[in-house]
C-alpha positions as CSV (number, residue, x, y, z in Angstrom):
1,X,72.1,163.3,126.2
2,X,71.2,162.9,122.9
3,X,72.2,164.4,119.3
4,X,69.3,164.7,116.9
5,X,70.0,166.0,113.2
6,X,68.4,169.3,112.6
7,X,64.6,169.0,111.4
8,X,61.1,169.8,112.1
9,X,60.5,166.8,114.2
10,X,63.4,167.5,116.2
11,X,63.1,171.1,116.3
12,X,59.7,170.4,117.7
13,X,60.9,168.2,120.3
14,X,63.4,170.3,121.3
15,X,61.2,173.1,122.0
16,X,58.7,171.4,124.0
17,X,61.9,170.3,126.3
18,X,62.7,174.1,126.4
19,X,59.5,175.1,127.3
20,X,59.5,172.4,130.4
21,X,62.3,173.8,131.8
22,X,65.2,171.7,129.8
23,X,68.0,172.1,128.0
24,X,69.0,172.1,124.6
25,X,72.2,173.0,122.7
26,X,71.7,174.0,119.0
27,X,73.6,175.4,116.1
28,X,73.7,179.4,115.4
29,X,76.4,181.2,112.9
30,X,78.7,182.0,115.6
31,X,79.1,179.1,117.6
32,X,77.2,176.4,119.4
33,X,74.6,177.6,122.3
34,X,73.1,176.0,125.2
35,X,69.7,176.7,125.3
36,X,67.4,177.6,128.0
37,X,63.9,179.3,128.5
38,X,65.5,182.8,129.4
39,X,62.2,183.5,131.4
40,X,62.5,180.6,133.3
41,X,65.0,181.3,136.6
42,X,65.2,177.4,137.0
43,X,65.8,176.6,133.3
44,X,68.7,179.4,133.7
45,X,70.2,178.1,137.2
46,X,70.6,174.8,135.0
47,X,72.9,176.4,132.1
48,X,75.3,177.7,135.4
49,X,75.3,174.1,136.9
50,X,75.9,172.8,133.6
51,X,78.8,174.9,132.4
52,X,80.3,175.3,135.6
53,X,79.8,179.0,135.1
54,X,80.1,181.8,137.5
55,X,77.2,183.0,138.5
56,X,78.2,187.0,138.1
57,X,79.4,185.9,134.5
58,X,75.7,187.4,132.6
59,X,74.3,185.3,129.6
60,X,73.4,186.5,126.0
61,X,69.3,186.4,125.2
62,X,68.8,184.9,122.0
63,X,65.2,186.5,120.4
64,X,63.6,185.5,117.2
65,X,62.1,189.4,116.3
66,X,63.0,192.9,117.3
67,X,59.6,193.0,118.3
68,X,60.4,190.9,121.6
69,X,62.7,193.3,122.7
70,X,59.6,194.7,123.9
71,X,59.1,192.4,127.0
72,X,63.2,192.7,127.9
73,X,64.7,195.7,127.1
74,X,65.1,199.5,127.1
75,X,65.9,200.4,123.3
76,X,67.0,203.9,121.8
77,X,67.5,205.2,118.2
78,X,71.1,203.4,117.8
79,X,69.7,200.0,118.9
80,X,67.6,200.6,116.1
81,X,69.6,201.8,114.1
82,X,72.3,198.6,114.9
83,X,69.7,196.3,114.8
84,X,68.3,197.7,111.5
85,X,71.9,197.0,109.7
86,X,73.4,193.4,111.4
87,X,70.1,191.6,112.4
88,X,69.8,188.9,112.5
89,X,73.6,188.1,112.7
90,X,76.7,187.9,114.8
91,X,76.2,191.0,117.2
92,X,74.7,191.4,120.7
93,X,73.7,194.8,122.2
94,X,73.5,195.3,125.9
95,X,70.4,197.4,127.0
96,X,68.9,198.5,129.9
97,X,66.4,196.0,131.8
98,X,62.9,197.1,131.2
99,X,60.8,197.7,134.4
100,X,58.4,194.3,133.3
101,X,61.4,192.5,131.7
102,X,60.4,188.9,131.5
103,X,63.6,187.2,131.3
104,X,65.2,186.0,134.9
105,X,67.4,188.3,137.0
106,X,69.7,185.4,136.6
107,X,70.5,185.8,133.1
108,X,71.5,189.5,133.8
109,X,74.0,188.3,137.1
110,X,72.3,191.0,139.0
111,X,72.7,193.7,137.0
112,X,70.5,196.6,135.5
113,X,71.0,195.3,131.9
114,X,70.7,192.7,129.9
115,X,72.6,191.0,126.7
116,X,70.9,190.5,123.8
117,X,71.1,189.3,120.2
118,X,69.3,188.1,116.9
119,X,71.1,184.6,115.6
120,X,71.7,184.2,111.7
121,X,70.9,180.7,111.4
122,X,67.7,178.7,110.3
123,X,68.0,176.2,113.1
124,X,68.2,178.8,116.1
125,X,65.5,181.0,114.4
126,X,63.2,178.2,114.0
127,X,63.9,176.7,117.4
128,X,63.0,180.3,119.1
129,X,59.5,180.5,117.2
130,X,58.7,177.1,118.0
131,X,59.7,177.7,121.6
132,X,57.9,181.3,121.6
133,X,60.6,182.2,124.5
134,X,63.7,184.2,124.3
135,X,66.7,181.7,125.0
136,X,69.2,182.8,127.2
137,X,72.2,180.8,125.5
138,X,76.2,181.0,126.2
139,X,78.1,178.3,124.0
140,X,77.9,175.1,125.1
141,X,80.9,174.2,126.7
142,X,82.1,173.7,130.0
143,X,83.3,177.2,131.4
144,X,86.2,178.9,130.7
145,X,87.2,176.2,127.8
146,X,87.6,176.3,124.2
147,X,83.7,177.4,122.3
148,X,82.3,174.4,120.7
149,X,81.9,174.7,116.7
150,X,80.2,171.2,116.1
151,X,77.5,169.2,117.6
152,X,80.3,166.8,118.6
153,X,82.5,169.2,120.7
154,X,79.2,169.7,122.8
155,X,78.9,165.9,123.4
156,X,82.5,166.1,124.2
157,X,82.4,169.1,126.9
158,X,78.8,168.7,128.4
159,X,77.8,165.2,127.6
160,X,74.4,164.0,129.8
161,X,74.5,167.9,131.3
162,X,72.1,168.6,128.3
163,X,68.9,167.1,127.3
164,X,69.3,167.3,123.8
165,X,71.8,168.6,121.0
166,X,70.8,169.7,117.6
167,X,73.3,168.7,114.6
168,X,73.4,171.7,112.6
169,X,76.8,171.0,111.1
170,X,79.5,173.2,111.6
171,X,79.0,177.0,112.5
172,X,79.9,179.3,109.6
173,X,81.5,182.0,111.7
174,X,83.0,180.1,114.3
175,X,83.4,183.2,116.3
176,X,81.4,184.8,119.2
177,X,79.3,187.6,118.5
178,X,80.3,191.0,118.4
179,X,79.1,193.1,122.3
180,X,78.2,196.3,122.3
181,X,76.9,198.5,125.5
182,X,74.5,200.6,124.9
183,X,73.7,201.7,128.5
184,X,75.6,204.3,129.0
185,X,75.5,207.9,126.4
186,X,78.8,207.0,124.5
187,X,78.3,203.2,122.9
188,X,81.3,200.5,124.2
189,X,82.5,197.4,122.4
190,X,83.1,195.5,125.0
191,X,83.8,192.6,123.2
192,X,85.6,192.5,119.3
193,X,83.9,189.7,116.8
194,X,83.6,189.7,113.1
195,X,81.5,192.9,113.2
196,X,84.1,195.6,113.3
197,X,84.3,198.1,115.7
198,X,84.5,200.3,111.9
199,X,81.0,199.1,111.0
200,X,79.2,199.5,114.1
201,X,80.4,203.2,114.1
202,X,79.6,203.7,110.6
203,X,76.3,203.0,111.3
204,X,76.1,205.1,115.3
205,X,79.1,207.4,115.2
206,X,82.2,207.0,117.9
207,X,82.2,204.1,120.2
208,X,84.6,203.4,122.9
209,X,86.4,200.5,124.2
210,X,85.7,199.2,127.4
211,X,88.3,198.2,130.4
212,X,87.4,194.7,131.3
213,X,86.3,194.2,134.8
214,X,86.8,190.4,135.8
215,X,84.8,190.6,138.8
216,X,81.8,192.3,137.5
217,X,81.4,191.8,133.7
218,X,78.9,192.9,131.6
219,X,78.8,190.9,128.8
220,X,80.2,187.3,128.2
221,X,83.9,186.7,126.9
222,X,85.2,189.5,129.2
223,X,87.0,186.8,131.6
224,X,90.6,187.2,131.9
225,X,91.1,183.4,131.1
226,X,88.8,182.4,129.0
227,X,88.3,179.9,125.6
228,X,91.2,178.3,127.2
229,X,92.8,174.4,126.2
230,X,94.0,172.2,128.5
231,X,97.6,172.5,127.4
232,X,99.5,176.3,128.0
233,X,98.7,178.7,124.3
234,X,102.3,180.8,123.4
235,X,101.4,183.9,121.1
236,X,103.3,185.2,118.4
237,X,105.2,181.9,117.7
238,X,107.8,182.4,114.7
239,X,108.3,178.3,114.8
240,X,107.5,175.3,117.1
241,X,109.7,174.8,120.0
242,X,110.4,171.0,121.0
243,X,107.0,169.4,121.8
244,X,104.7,172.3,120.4
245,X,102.4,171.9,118.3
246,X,102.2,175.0,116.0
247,X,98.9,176.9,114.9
248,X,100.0,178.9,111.8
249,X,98.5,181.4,109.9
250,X,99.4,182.7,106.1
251,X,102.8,181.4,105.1
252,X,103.5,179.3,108.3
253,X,106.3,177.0,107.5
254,X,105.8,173.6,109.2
255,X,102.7,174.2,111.2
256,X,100.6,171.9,112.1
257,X,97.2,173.2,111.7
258,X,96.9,176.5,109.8
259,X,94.2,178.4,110.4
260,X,94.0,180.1,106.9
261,X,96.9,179.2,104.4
262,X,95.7,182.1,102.4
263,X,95.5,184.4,105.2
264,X,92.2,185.0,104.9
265,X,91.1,186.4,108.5
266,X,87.3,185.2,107.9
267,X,88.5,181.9,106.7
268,X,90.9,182.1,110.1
269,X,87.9,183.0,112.7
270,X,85.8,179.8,111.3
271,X,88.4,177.7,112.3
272,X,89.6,179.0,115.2
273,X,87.7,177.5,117.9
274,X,88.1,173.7,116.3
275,X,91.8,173.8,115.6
276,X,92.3,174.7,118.9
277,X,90.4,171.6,120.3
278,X,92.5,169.7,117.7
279,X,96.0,170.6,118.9
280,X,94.5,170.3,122.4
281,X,96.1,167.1,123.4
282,X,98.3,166.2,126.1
283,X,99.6,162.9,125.1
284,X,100.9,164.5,121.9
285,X,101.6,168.1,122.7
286,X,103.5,170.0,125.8
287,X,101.6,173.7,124.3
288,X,100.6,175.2,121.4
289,X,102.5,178.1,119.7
290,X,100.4,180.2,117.5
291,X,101.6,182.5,114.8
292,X,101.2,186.1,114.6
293,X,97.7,187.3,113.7
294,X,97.4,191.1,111.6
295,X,96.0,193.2,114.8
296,X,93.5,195.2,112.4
297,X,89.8,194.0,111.4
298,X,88.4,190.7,112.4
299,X,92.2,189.7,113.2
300,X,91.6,192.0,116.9
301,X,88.7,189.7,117.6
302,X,91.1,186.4,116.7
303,X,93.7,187.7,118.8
304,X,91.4,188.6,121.8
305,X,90.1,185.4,122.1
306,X,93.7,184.0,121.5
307,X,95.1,186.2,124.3
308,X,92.4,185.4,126.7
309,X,93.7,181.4,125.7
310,X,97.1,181.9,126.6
311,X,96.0,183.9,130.0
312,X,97.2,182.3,133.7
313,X,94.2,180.0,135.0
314,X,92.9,180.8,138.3
């Protein structure tokens, strides 16, 4: 494993890896991914070994242009109409397979759709054109734990697992992107993220909000536990108890890390993910209480990834 600033030369190398088959984690605006030539079933088997991942667990299919939607996907008026208003950016729409869909069956866990979204960052834009492949890319962390947010929490989780990582700095979002199913006649957010549930139907009308199904998901992020520390997450902390650490938020007297002193939920969502991996430490902490988050806006998509922390472990 090696991490490589992001560049042309590395950007380059990276894609040639990704078009043998490799793989290769790199920045985007939510958080980091790890990379893989989506058409490649091999290349896609790897990011499951890798992550420890369930295989019935689909992946997200990163594309550079609405135009290679063409070679993947089924697409109506409101994916046009969605893709028109937050592409390239922090929201993936789930589609129908098309009949010659390129990408492996893999990435879609066996089912008649398949995940995809546009990233709003120059590094992941510029590694898919230099690739020429859609990337099938879920963050790049082991399974199940807490979404990686810098270059150095995917050394930490994955080490040697990947071939390369690309340095981007830190993601400006820091949150996964926004799922939406669009399979079915009435749209389904089936996962929150820092495009509202508001926006989206501004721009298609009503959209519903899907039960999670554990055992056959059909998006990422619908896992019961999921984002998940090493140390037990207690929600809706007023204070600390003995040998917590305490993530606040706003006003928080005495926390340890706050999440947004301002209570600014934006400013809260970017600094989620690496707070978390902060507080994460046995040696120092027993758990990690967490302040109350406002349930309204990007604060539902904080809070879902914050419940699915604090869920029982299988």
């Amino acid at each position: 494993m090696s991490v490589h600033a992001a560049n042309a030369e590395t950007i380059s190398a990276a894609a040639q890896i990704l078009r043998g088959g490799g793989l290769v984690a790199f920045p985007t605006e939510t958080v980091y991914g790890l990379g893989g030539d989506a058409t490649n079933g091999k290349a896609v088997a790897a990011i499951f070994a890798a992550k420890g991942r369930p295989t019935f667990n689909p992946l997200i299919v990163h594309v550079a242009d609405v135009a290679w939607m063409s070679d993947l996907a089924v697409t109506d008026t409101r994916f046009e109409n969605l893709a028109a208003a937050f592409w390239p950016g922090p929201l993936t729409l789930v589609l129908p397979r098309s009949a010659a869909c390129k990408a492996s069956e893999l990435v879609s866990a066996g089912l008649a759709s398949i995940a995809v979204r546009m990233p709003d960052h120059p590094v992941a834009q510029k590694l898919l054109r230099a690739t020429d492949r859609p990337l099938a890319a879920p963050s790049a962390n082991p399974s199940g734990r807490v979404s990686p947010t810098r270059a150095a929490h995917v050394a930490e989780g994955l080490g040697d697992k990947v071939n390369m990582i690309i340095d981007g700095g830190a993601c400006r979002v820091g949150l996964e992107s926004t799922v939406v199913d669009l399979t079915t006649a009435r749209a389904t957010l089936l996962r929150p993220g820092v495009i509202t549930a508001e926006e989206i139907e501004a721009v298609i009308g009503t959209v519903g909000t899907g039960a999670d199904d554990p055992s056959a998901p059909k998006s990422p992020g619908q896992l019961a536990s999921h984002y998940a520390p090493s140390v037990p997450v207690r929600l809706e902390a007023q204070a600390a108890q003995p040998g917590e650490a305490l993530l606040g938020f706003g006003m928080s007297m005495g926390a340890t890390l706050n999440l947004s002193a301002k209570g600014d939920l934006l400013e809260a969502a970017a600094n989620l993910f690496a707070m978390l991996r902060e507080l994460d430490n046995a040696a120092r902490f027993k758990a990690i209480a967490v302040a109350p988050i406002p349930h309204a806006g990007i604060g539902l998509a904080i809070n879902d990834r914050l419940q699915r922390a604090a869920a029982a472990k299988g």
